[in-house]
N, C-alpha and C positions, 0 to 999 in steps of 0.2 A: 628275494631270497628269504624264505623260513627258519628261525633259530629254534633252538630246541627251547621243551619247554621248560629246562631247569630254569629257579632264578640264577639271575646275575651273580658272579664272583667277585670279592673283590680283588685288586691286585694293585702291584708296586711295580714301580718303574725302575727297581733298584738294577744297575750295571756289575756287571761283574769287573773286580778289582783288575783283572789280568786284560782286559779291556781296555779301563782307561787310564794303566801303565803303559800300554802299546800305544796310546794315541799320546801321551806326553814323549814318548819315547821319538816319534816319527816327526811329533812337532822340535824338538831335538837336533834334528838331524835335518832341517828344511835344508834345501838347496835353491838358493835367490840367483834368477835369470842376471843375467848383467846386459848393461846396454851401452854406450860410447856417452863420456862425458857430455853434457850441454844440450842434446839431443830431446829430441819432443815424439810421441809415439802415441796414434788414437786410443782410445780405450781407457780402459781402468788403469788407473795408475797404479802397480802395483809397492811403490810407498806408503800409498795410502792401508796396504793389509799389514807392513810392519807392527803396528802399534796393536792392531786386532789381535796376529798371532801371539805377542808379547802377553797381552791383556788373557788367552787363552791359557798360554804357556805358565803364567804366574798367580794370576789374582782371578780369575773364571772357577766359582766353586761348582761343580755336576750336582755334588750331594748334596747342597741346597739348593739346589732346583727341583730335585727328587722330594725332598721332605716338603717343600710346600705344596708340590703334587699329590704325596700321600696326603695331606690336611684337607688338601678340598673337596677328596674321595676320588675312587677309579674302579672302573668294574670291568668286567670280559663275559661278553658273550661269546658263543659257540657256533658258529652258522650247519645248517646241515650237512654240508662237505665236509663239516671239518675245521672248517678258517677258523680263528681267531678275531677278533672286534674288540677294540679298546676303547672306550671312553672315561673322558672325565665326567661323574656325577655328582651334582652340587646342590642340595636340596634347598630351597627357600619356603619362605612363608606364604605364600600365597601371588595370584597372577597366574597367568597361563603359564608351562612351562615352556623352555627358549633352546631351542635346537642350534646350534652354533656350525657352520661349514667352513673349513679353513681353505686354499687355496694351494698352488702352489709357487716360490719355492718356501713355503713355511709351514706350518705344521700345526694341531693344538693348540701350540704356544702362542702361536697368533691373539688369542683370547686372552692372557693371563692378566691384563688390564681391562680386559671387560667381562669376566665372569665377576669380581668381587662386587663390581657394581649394578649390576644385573640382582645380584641374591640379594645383596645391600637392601636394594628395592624390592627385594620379596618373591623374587621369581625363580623356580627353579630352573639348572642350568646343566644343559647335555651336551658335551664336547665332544663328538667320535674323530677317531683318526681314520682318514681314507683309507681303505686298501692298500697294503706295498705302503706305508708311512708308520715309522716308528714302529709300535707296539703292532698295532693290526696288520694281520698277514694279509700279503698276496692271493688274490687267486690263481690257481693253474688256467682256468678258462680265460677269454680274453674279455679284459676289464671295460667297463663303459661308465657314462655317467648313471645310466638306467642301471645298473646293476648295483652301484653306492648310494643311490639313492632308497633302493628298494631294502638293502641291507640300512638303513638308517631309519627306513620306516619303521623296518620289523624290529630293529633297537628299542624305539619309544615307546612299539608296545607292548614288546615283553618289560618293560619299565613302569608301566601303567599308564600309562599317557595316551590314552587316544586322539584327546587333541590337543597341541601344540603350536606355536608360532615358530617362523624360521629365519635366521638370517645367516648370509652367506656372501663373501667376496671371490674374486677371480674364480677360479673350478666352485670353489663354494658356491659362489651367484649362479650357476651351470647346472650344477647338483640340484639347489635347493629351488630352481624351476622347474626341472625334473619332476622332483618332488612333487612340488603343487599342484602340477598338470596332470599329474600318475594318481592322488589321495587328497581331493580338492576337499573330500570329504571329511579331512583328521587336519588337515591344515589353516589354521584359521587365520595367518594372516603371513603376507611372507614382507621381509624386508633384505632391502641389496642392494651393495654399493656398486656393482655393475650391472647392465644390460649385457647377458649372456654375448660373447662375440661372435659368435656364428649367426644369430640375427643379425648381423650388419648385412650378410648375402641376402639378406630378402629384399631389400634395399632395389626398385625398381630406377634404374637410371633414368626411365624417362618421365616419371612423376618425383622426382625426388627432391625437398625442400632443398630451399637454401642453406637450412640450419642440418639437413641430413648431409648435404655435400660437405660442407664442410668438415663436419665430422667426417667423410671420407678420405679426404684430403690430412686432416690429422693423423688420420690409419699409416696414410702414406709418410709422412713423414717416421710415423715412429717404429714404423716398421724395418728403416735401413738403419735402425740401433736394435734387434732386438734379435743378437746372434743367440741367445740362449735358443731361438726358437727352432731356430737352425738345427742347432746341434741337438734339441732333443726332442725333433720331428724325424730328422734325416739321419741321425750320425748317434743313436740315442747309448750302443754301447761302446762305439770307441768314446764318447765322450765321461762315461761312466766308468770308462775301464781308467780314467784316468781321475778321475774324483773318489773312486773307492779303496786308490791307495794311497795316495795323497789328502792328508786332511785341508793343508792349506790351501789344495788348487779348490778343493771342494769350498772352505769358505771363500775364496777369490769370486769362485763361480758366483755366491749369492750374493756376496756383500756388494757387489756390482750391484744386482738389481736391484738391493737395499738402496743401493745408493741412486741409482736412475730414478728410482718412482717414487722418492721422498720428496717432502715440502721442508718443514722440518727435520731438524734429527732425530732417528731411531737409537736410543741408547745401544751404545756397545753388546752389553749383555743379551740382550732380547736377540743381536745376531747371531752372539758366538751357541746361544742356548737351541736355535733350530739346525746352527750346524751341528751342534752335538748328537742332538738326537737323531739326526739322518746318517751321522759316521758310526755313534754307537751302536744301533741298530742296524748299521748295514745296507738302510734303505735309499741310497740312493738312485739305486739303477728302480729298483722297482716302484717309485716315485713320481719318476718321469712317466709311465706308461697310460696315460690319459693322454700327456702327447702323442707319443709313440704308437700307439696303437688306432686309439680312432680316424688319425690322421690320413693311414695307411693308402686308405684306398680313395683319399683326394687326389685330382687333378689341379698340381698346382699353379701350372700356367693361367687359370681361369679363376682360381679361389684368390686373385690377391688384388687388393686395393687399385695400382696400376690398371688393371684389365677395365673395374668396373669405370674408371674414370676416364678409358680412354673410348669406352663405350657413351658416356655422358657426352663426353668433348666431340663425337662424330657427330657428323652431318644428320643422320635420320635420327640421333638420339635411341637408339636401342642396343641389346647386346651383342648385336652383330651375329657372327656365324652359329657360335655356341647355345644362344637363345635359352629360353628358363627363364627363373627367379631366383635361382641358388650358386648362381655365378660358375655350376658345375656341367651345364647344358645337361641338365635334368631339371624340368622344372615339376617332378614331385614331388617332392619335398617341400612342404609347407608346413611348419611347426604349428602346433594348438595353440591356439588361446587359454592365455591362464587369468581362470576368474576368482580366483583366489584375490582379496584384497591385498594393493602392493603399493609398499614407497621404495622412493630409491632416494637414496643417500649419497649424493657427487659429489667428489672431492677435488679440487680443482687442479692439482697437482699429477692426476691420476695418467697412466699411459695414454688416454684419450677420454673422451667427455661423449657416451651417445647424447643424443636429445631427447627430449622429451618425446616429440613429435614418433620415433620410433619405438620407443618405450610403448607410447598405446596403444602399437600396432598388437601388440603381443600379451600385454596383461592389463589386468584391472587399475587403473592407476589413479590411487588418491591421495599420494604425496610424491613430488619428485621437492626433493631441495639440493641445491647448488651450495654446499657447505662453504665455511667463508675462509677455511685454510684446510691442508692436509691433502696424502697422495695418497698411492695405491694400499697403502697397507695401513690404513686409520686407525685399526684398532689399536696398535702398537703406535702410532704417533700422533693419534688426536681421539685416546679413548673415551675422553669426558664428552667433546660432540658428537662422535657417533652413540655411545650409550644412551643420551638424550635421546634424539632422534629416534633411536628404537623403541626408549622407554613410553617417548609423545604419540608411536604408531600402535604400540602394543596397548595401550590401558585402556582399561573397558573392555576386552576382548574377551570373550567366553568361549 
């Protein structure tokens, strides 16, 4: 995507008061499921949100989250249709600058313990919000990772930045491969705490390591806890029709997975501050639509963990009927190689652990490290190791 070639605006994340009167007002009036004394029930407890919604309801200030956001700077760009593009811009003294991809279900904020320490050490530091997240609008066309990526390219250099370094988690890690494989020429070094998930389908069951299977085997496992995906592949707006007006089911929804894919604890705040931003602004239906959309035209009977393993576990060891490489009996689809220099940064606690072995299928790989704590969302819960790590890939980099 092309932005025009004004420069950058800045701008403020300031909410309107009538806003977040309505969200104290709704949190107010919650209404708590009841369940039969003594009784035990899968899932989230939801006990466990009393104290969150309490913590939002009373002591959770918006306006200081806003003012530290105007301090570190923020700018809007303009794409040619029209969209809106928000970022945080944080200038440093020197280093390549640090392209930051956040994931979902969290947002910008995802960084706000690794931007300080990032510029700290001198680096400037670009935070965009995905499409349909917070401040940056949706597009009317139907969204891809190709198309936020390209809209992040053309960010950095209307910003000046021709070349840059990238890191990125969940959608982030997806994006910022994208990236690299699209502008290997402006990116000069990528780092990521996942192995994009859709590389797992390339995954040949009949050569596939020990250390590959098992990692499939983990898929399997975490795959029969991981209803969000459900609901925001298949079901993406009844489930939204109920997060949009309810702010509690909405953090219910996250703090769940806050709480699934953690090692450590994730401070209260850092939850209650990405569901704000997704109720303030609205976005949460249009959020999900990197699920929702790319998903679309999968065959799911074929795309899931079971199939490929039940294909390993057979007699000739192959995919059976379907055949391919992409678990969708199409076997075109074969992803580029990204020669882009890359580490990945594993967190041991994470939804699952590729291997390394898979990781060189796909990129240039001269650091894989198995971190020694921390899950899915490290920058929020082990920001001092992951900023290491990026800061020990990034230096020297021109």
């Amino acid at each position: 995507m092309n932005h025009t070639s004004t420069a950058p605006a800045t701008h403020s994340t300031a909410i309107p008061e009538e806003v977040l009167t309505d969200l104290f007002d709704r949190l107010d009036q919650t209404v708590w499921p009841t369940r039969a004394g003594g009784t035990s029930t899968p899932g989230f407890d939801v006990d466990r949100l009393r104290p969150l919604v309490e913590r939002w309801r009373t002591g959770f200030d918006w306006r200081a989250i806003e003012n530290t956001l105007d301090q570190m700077g923020q700018v809007v760009t303009t794409s040619e249709d029209g969209r809106r593009l928000h970022a945080f811009h944080v200038k440093g003294s020197g280093g390549p600058p640090v392209l930051l991809i956040h994931g979902w279900p969290d947002s910008p904020l995802r960084f706000v313990e690794v931007i300080p320490r990032l510029t700290d050490a001198g680096h400037t530091v670009v935070v965009p919000s995905i499409p349909g997240v917070g401040f940056s609008e949706e597009p009317e066309c139907a969204i891809s990772r190709e198309l936020v990526a390209e809209d992040f390219h053309a960010l950095m250099l209307e910003l000046g930045y021709p070349r840059y370094a990238v890191h990125g988690g969940d959608w982030g890690a997806a994006i910022a491969t994208t990236l690299a494989s699209s502008h290997p020429e402006t990116v000069i070094a990528l780092h990521l705490t996942d192995v994009p998930f859709d590389l797992t389908f390339t995954i040949d069951p009949s050569t596939a390591s020990e250390a590959e299977v098992a990692y499939l085997r983990s898929i399997e496992h975490a795959s029969s806890e991981q209803i969000y995906q459900v609901g925001n592949i298949l079901q993406p707006d009844l489930v939204a029709l109920a997060l949009a007006n309810s702010p509690v089911a909405l953090l219910g929804w996250l703090a769940h997975l806050y709480d699934q894919w953690r090692d450590d604890e994730i401070a209260i705040d850092h939850i209650l501050a990405n569901a704000s931003l997704l109720w303030l602004t609205g976005t949460i239906r249009s959020s999900m639509r990197l699920y929702s959309e790319p998903a679309g035209d999968w065959d799911e009977s074929s795309w899931d963990a079971d199939s490929m393993l039940s294909a390993m576990d057979s007699d000739n060891g192959q995919w059976g009927e379907s055949g391919g490489t992409n678990g969708a009996g199409d076997d075109s689809w074969v992803p580029g190689r990204v020669e882009v220099p890359t580490a990945f940064a594993m967190f041991p606690k994470d939804l699952s652990l590729a291997p390394r072995e898979l990781a060189e299928k796909h990129f240039a790989v001269e650091r894989f490290t198995i971190m020694p704590r921390g899950g899915h969302i490290a920058a929020l819960e082990q920001p001092e190791l992951l900023v290491q790590d990026i800061l020990d890939f990034f230096r020297g980099r021109s």
